[in-house]
Backbone as XML, in Angstrom:
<?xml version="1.0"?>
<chain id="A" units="angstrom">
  <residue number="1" name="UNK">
    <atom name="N" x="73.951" y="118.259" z="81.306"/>
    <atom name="CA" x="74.108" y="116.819" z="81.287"/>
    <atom name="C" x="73.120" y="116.220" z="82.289"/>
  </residue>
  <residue number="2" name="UNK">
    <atom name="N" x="72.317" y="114.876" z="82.187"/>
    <atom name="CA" x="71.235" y="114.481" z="82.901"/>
    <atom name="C" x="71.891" y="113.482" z="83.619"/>
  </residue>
  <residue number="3" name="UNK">
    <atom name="N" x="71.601" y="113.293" z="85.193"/>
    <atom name="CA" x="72.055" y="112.520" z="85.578"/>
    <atom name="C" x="70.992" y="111.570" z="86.304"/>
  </residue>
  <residue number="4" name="UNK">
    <atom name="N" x="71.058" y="110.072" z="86.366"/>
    <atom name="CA" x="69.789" y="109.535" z="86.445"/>
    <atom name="C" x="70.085" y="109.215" z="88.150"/>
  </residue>
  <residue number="5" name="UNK">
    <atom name="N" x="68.987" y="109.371" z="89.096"/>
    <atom name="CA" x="69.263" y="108.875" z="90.647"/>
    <atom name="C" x="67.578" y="108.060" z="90.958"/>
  </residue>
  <residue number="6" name="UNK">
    <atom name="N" x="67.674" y="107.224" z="91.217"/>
    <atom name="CA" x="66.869" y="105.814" z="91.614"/>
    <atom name="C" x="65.701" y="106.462" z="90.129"/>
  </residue>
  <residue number="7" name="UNK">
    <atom name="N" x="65.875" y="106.415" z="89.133"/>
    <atom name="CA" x="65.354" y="106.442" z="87.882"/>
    <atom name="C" x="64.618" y="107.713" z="87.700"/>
  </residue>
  <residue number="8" name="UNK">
    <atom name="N" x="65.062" y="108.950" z="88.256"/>
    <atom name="CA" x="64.649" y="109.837" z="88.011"/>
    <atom name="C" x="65.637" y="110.719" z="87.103"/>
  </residue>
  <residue number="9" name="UNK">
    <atom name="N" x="65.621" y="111.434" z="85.939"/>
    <atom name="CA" x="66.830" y="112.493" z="85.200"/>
    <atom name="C" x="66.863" y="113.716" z="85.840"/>
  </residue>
  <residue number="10" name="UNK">
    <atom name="N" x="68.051" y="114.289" z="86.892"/>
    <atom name="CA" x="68.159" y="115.679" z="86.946"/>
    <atom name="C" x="69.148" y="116.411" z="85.843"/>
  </residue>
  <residue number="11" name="UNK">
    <atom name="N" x="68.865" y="117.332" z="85.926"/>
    <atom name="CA" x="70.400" y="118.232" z="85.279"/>
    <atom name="C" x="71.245" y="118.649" z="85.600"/>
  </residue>
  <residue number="12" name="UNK">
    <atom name="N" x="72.476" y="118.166" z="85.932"/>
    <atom name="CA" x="73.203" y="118.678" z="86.600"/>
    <atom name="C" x="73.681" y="120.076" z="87.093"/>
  </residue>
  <residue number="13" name="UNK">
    <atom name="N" x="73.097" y="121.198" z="86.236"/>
    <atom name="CA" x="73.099" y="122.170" z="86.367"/>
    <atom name="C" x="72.441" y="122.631" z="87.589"/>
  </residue>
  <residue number="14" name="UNK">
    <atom name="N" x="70.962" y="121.682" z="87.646"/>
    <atom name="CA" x="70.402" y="122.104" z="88.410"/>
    <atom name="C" x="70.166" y="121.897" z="89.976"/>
  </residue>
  <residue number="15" name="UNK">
    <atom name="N" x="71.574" y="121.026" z="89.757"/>
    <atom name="CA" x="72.124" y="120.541" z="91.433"/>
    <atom name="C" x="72.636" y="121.233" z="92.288"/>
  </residue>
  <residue number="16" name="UNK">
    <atom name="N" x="72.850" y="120.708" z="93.668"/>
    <atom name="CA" x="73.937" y="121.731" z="94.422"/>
    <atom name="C" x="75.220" y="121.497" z="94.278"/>
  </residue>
  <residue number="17" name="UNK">
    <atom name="N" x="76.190" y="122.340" z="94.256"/>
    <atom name="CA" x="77.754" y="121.629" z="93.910"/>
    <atom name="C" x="77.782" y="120.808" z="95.039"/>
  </residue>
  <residue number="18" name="UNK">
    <atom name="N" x="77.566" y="120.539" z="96.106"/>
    <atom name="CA" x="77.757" y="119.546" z="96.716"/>
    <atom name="C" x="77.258" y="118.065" z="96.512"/>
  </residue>
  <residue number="19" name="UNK">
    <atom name="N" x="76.021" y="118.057" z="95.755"/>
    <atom name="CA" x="75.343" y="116.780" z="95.191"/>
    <atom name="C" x="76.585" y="116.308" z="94.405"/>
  </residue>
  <residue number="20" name="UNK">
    <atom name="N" x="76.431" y="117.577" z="93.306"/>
    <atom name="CA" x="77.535" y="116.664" z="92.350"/>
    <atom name="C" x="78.689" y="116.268" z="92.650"/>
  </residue>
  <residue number="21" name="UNK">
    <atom name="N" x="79.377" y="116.810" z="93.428"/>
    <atom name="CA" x="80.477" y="115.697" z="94.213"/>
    <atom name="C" x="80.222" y="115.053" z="95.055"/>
  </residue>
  <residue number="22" name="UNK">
    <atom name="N" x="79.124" y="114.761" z="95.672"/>
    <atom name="CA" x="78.778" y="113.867" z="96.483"/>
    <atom name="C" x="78.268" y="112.169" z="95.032"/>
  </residue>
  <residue number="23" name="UNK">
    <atom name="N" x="78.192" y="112.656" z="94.150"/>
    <atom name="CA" x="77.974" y="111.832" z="93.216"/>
    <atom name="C" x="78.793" y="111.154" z="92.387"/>
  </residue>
  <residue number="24" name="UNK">
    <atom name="N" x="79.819" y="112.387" z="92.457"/>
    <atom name="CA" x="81.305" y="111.626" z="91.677"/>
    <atom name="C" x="82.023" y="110.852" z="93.003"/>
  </residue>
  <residue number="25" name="UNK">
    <atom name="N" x="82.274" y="111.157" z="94.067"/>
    <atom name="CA" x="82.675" y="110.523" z="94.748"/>
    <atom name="C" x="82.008" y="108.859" z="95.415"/>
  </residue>
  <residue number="26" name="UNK">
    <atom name="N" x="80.680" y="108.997" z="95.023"/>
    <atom name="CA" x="79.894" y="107.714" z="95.276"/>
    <atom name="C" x="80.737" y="106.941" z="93.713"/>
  </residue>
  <residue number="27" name="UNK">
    <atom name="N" x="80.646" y="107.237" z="92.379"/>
    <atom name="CA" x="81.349" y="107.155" z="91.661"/>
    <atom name="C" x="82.454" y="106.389" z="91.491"/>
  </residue>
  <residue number="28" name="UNK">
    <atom name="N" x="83.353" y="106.817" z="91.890"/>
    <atom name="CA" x="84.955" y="106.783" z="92.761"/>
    <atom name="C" x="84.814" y="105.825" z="93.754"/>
  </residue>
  <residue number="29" name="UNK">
    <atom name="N" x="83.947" y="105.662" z="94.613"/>
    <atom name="CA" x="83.871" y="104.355" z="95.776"/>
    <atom name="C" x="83.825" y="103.510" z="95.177"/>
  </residue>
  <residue number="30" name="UNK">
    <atom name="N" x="82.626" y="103.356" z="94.560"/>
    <atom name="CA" x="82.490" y="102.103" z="93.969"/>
    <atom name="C" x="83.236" y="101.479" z="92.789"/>
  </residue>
  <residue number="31" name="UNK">
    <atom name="N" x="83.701" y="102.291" z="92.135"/>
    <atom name="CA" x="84.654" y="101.763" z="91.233"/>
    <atom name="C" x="85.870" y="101.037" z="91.748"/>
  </residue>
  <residue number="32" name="UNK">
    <atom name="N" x="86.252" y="102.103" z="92.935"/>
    <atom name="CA" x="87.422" y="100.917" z="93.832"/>
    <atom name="C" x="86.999" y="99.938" z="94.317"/>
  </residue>
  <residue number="33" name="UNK">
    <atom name="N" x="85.728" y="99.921" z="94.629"/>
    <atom name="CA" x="84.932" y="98.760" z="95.684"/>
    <atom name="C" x="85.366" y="97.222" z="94.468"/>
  </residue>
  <residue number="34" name="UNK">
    <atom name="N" x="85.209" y="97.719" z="93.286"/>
    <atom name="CA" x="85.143" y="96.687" z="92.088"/>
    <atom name="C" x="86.515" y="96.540" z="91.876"/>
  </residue>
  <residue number="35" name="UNK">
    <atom name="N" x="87.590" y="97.255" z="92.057"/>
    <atom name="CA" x="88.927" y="97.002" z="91.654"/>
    <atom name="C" x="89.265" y="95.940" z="92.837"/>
  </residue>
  <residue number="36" name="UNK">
    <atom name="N" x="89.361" y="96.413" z="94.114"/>
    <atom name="CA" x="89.466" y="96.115" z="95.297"/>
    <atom name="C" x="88.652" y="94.561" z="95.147"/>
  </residue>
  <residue number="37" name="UNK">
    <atom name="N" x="87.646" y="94.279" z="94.587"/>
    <atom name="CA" x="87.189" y="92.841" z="94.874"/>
    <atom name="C" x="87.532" y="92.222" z="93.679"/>
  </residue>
  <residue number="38" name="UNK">
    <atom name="N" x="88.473" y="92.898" z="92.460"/>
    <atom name="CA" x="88.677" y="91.810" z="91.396"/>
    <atom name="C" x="90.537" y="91.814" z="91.662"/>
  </residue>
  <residue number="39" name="UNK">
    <atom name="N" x="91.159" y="92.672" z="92.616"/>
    <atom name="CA" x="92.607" y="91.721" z="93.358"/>
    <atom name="C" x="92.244" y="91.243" z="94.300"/>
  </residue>
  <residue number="40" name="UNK">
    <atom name="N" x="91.431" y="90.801" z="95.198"/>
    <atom name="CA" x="91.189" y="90.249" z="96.520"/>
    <atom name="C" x="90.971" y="88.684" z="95.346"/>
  </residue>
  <residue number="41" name="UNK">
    <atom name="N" x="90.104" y="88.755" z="94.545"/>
    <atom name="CA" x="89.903" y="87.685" z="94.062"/>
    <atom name="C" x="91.232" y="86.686" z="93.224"/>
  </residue>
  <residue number="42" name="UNK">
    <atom name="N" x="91.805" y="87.824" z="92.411"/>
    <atom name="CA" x="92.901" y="86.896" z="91.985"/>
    <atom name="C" x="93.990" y="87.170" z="93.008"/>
  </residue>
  <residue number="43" name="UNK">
    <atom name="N" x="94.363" y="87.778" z="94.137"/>
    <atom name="CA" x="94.808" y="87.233" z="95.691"/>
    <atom name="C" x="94.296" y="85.767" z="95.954"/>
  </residue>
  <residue number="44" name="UNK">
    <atom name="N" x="93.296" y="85.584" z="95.790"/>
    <atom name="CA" x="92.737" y="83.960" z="96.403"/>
    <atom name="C" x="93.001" y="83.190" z="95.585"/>
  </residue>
  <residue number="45" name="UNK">
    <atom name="N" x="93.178" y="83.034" z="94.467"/>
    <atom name="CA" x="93.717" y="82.510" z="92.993"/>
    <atom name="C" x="94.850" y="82.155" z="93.572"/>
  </residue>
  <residue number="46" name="UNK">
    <atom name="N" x="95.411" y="83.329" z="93.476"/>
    <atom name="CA" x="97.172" y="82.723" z="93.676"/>
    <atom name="C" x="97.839" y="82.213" z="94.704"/>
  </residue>
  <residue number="47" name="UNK">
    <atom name="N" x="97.086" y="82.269" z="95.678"/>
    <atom name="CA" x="97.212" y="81.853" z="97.083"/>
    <atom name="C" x="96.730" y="79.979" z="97.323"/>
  </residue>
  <residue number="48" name="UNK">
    <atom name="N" x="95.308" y="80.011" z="96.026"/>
    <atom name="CA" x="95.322" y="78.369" z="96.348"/>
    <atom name="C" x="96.391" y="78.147" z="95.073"/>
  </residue>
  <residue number="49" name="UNK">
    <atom name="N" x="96.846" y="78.692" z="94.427"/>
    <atom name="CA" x="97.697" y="78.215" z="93.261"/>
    <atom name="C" x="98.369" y="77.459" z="94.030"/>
  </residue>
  <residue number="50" name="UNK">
    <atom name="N" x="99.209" y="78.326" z="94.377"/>
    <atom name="CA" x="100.862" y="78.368" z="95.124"/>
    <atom name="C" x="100.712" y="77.413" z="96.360"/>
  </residue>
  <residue number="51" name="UNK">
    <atom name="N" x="99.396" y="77.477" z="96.762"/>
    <atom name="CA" x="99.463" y="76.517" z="98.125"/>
    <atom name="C" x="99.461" y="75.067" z="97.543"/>
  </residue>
  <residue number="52" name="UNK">
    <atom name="N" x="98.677" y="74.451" z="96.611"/>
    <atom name="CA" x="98.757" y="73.325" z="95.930"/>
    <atom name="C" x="99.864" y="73.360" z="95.324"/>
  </residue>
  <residue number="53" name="UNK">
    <atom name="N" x="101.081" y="74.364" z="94.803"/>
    <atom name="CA" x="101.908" y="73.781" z="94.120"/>
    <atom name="C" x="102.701" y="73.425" z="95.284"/>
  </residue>
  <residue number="54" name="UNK">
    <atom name="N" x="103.193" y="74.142" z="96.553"/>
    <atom name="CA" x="103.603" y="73.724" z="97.467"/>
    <atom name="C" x="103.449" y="71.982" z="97.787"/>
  </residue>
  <residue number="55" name="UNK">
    <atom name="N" x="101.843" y="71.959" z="98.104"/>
    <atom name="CA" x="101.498" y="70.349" z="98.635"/>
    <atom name="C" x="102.332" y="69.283" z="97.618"/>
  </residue>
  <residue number="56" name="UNK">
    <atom name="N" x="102.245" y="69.947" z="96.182"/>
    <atom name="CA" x="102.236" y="68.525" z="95.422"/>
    <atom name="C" x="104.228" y="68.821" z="95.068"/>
  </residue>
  <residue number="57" name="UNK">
    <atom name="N" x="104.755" y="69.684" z="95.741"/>
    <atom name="CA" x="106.121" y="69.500" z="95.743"/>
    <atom name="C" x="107.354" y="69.155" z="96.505"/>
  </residue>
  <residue number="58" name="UNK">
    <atom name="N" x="106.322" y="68.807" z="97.482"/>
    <atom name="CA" x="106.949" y="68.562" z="99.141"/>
    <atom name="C" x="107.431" y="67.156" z="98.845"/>
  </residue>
  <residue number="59" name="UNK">
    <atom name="N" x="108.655" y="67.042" z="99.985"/>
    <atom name="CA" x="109.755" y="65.740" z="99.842"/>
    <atom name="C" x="108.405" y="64.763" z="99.731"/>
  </residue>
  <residue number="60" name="UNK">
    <atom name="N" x="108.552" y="63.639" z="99.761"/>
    <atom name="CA" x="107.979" y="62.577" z="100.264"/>
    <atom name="C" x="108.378" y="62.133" z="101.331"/>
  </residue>
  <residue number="61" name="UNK">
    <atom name="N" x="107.041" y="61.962" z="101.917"/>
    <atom name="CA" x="107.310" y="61.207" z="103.322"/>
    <atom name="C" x="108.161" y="59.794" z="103.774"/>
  </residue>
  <residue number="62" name="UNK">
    <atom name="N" x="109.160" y="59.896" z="104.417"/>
    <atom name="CA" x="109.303" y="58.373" z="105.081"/>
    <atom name="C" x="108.444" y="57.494" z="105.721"/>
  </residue>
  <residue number="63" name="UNK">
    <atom name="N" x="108.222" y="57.065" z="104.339"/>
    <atom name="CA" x="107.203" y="55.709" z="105.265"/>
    <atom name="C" x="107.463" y="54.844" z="107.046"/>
  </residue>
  <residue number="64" name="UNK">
    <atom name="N" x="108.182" y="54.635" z="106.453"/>
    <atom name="CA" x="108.897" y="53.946" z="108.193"/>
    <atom name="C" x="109.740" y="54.831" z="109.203"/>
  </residue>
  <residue number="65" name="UNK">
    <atom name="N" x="109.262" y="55.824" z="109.260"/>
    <atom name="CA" x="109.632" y="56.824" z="110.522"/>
    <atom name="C" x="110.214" y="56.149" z="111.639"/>
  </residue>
  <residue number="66" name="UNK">
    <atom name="N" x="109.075" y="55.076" z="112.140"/>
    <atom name="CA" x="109.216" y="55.170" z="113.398"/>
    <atom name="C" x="109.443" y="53.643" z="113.423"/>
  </residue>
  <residue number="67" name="UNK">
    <atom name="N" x="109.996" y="52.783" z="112.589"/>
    <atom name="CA" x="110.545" y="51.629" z="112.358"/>
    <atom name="C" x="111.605" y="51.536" z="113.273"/>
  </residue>
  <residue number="68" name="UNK">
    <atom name="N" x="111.896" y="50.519" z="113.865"/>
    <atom name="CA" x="113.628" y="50.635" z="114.277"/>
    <atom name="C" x="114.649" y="50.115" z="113.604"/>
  </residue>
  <residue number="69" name="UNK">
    <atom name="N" x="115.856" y="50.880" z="113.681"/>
    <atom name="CA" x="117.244" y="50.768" z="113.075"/>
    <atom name="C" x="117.885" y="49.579" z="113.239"/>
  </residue>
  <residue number="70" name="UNK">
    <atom name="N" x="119.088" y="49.294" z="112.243"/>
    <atom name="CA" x="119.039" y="48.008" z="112.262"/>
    <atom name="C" x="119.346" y="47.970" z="113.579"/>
  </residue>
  <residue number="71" name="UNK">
    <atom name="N" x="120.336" y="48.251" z="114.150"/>
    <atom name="CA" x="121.159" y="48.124" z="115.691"/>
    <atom name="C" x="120.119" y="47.287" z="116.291"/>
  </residue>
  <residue number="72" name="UNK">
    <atom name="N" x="118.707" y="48.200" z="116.617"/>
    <atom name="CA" x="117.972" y="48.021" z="117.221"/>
    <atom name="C" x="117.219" y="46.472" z="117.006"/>
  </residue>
  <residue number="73" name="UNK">
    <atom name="N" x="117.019" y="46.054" z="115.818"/>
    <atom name="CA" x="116.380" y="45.033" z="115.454"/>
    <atom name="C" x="117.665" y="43.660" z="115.480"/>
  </residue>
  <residue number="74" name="UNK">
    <atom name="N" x="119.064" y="43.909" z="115.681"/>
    <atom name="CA" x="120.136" y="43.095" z="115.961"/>
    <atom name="C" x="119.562" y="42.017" z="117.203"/>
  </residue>
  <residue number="75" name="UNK">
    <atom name="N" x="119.176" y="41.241" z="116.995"/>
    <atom name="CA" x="119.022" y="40.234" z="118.871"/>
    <atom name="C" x="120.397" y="39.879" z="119.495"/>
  </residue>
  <residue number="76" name="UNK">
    <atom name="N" x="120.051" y="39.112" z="120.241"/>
    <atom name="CA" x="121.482" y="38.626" z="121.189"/>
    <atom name="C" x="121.208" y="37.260" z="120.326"/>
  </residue>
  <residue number="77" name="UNK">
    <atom name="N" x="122.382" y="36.498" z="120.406"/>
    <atom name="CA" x="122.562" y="35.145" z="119.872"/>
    <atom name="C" x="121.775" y="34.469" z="120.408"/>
  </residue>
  <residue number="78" name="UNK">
    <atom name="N" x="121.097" y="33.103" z="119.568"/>
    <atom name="CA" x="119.976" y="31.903" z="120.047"/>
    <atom name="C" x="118.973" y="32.278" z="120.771"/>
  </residue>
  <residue number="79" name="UNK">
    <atom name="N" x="118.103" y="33.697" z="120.156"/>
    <atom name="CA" x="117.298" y="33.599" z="121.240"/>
    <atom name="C" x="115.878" y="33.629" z="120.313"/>
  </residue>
</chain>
């Protein structure tokens, strides 16, 4: 079987067993490297999902927080 390295064909036969697992295992990296960056990606997906569904489900704010109560807005007589 020919295996191609920076565009050259060897034969695998004619490798050292250590190449060739040094080749399947480059192999194997990178294939996780690609799994690993297509859940990191839909990780970030669901993370702004969920964070916007959060924002747009939150109570509404009290406008007049810091208004005062009636008590407070009560005066003393004739003044």
């Amino acid at each position: 079987m020919a295996i191609t390295i920076n565009d050259v064909d060897y034969e695998q036969e004619d490798l050292a067993p250590g190449v060739v697992n040094s080749i399947a295992q480059v192999q194997n990296a990178n294939a996780m490297i690609a799994r690993l960056q297509a859940d990191l990606l839909n990780q970030q997906i669901i993370a702004q999902h969920h964070s916007k569904f959060i924002s747009d489900n939150l109570p509404a704010e009290v406008e007049d927080e810091e208004a005062p109560t009636e008590a407070a807005d009560v005066g003393t007589p004739d003044e």
